[in-house]
C-alpha positions in Angstrom: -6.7 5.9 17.7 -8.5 9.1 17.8 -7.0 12.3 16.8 -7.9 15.5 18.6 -6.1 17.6 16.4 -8.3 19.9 13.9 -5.5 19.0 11.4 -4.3 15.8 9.0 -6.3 12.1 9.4 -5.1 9.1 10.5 -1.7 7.2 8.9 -2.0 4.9 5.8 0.0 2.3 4.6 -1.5 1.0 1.2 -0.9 -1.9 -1.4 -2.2 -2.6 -4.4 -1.1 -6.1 -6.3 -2.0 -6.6 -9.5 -3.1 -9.8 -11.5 -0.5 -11.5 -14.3 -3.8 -11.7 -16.2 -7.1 -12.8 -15.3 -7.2 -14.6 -11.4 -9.0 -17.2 -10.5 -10.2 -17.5 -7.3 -7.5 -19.8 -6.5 -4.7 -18.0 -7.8 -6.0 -14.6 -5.8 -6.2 -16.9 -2.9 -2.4 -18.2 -3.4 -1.5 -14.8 -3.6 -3.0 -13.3 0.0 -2.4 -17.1 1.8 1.4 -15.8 1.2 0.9 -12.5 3.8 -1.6 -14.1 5.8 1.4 -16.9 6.4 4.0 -14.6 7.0 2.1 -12.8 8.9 1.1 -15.9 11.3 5.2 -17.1 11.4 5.4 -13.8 12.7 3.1 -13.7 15.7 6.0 -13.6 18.1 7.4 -10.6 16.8 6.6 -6.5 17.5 4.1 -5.1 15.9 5.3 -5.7 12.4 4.4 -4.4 8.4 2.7 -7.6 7.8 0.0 -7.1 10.5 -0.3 -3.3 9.1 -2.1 -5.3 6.3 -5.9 -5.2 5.6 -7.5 -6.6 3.3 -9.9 -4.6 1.3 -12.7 -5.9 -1.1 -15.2 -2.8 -1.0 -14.7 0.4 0.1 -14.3 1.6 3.8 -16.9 3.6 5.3 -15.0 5.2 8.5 -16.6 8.5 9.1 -14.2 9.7 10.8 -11.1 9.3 8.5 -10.5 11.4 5.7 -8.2 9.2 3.7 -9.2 6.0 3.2 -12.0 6.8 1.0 -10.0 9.0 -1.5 -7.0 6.2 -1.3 -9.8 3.5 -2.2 -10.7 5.2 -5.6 -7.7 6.1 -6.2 -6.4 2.6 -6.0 -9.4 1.2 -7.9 -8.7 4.3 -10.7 -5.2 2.2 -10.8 -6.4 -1.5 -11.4 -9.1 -0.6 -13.4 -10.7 -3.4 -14.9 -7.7 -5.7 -14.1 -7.7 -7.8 -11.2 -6.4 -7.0 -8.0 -5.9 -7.2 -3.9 -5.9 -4.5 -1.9 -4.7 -3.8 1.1 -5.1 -0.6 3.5 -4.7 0.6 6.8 -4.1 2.8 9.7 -0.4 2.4 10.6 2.5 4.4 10.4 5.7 3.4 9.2 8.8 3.3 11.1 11.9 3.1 9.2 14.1 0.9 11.9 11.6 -1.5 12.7 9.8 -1.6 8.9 11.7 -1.2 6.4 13.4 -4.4 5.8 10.0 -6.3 6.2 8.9 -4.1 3.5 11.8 -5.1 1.7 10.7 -9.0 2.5 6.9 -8.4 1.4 7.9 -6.5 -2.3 10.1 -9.6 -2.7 7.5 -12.0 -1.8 4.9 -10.0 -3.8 6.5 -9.6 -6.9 8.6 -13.1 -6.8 4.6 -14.6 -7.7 4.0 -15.8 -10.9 0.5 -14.6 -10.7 1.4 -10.8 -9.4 2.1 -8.5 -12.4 3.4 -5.4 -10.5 2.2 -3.9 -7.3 1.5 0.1 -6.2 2.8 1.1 -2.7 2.1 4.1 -0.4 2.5 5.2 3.2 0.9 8.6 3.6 1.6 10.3 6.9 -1.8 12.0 6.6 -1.4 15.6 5.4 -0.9 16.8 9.2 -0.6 20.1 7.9 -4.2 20.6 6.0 -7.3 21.1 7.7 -9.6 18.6 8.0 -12.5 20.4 6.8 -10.3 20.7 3.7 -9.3 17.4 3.6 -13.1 16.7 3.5 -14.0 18.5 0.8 -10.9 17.8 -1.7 -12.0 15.7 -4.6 -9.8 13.4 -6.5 -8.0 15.0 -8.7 -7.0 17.3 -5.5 -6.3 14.5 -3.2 -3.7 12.9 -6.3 -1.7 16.4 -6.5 -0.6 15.7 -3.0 1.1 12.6 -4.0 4.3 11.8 -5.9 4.8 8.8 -8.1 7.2 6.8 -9.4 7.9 3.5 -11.1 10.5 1.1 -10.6 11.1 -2.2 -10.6 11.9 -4.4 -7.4 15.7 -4.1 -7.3 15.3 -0.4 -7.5 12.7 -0.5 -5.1 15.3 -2.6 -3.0 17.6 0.1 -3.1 15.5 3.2 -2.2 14.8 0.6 0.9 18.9 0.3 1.6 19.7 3.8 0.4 17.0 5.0 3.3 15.6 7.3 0.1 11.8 5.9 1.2 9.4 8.7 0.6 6.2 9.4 2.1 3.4 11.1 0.0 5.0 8.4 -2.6 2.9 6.1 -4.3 5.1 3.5 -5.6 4.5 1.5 -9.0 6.5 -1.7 -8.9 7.5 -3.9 -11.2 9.2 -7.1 -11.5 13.2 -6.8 -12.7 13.3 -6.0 -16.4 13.2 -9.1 -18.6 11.8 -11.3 -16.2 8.3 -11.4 -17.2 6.4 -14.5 -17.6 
């Protein structure tokens, strides 16, 4: 998975889930058991969203990506002291084959009692910027290249359905309004 170019880094597809409170162990366990299962009654199918999912409990130290450590902290800067999972990876997105899996995991995600809200991003890795630039942008540069928005799930659904997914999006969402524990 090497790029050649002098330009952009690698694909990222990112979650964040956040905690309904404090976690235990057991409740951040019942949360990632429900990928890692999906993912496994999966196994006979392509290459799908589910196994574009790693887990992340410190950050990566890839030298030669660009993104993942600037998505890290920017992720952290998000759950701040609260508790959280996240995910991140090197995959790309395509809309055929993913989006209605990433339909099925916001569902799943934010149908758990335990999961608050969750932040979603697939970043197509700024193909057009140098990557001695990307190197040397610092936070506050790397989050002016993003868009966000908030929405709960069943608008979230229907950016999915409208084919209104965009990249360079980092997506806060919620659970539908007035259903919180």
């Amino acid at each position: 998975m090497v790029k050649h170019r002098k330009t952009g880094a690698y694909e990222h597809f990112c979650v964040l889930i956040f905690s309904q409170g404090k976690w235990k162990e057991r409740d951040k366990d019942s949360v990632r058991n429900l990928i890692k299962d999906k993912a496994r009654s999966m196994k006979n199918a392509s290459y799908n969203i589910f196994y574009k999912l790693t887990y992340r409990d410190q950050m990566p130290t890839y030298s030669d990506c660009h993104l993942c450590q600037p998505i890290y902290k920017l992720f952290e800067e998000f759950k701040g002291d609260n508790d959280g999972i996240l995910y991140q990876g090197h995959h790309y997105v395509i809309p055929e084959d993913d989006f209605e899996d990433m339909k099925n995991l916001a569902n799943m995600i934010i149908s758990n009692s335990k999961v608050k809200k969750f932040y979603l991003l697939y970043l197509d890795g700024f193909g057009e910027i140098k990557r001695t630039i990307l190197d040397k942008m610092n936070l506050d540069e790397f989050r002016e290249k993003l868009k966000f928005k908030k929405c709960d799930i069943n608008d979230f659904n229907l950016i999915i359905d409208n084919n209104a997914f965009k990249n360079r999006t980092v997506y806060e969402i919620s659970k539908n309004r007035g259903q919180y524990n």
